[in-house]
N, C-alpha and C positions, 0 to 999 in steps of 0.2 A: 806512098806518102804523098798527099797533097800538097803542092806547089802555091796554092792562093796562099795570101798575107794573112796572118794572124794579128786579131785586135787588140790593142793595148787591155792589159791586164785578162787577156785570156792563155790559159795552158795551150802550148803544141802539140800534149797529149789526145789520145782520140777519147770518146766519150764511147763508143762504140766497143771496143774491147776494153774496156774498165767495167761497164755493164754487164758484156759475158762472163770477164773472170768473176764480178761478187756475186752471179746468180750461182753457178758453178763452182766455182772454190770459192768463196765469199768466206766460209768458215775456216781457213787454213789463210786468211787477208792477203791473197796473191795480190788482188786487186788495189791493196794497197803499196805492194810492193812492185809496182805497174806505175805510182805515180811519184815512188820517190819517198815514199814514209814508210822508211827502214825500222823504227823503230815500234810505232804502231802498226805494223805487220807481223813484226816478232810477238806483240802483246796479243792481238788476234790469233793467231796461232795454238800460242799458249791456251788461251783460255777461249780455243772455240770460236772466234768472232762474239765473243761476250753470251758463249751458247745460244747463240743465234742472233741476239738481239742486237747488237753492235751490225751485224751484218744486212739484217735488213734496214736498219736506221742509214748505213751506207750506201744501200740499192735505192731507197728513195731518195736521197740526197742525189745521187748520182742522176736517177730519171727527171727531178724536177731544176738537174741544171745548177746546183749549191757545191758541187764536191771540189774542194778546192786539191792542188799537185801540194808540192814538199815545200813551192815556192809561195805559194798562196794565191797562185794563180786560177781561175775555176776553169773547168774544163767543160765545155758547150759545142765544141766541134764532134756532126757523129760523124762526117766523114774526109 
């Protein structure tokens, strides 16, 4: 885990493995349940990552830096 200071209003989470979980289980919403959104995880799950679509709506979110944690913090650190 990284030691540098985190910026006001950014996640401690990594951007880095939120990435590889929704490329990879994206449709089963690990990767959301990686940032703390227990219950839109369970709803991904259910229905597939919205058969797919919710999943990749989340992988770009995630690469262009938008994907906010459970706190509404965004997460922009890859490493």
């Amino acid at each position: 885990m990284s030691t540098a200071p985190v910026a006001v209003g950014t996640s401690p989470k990594l951007l880095l493995p939120a990435v590889l979980l929704c490329f990879f289980l994206g449709t089963l919403g690990v990767h959301r349940f990686f940032v703390g959104k227990i219950g839109t995880g369970v709803l991904m799950l259910v229905t597939l990552g919205g058969l797919g679509f919710w999943t990749l709506f989340d992988l770009i979110m995630l690469i262009i830096g938008k994907f906010k944690d459970k706190d509404g913090l965004t997460l922009t650190q890859w490493t």
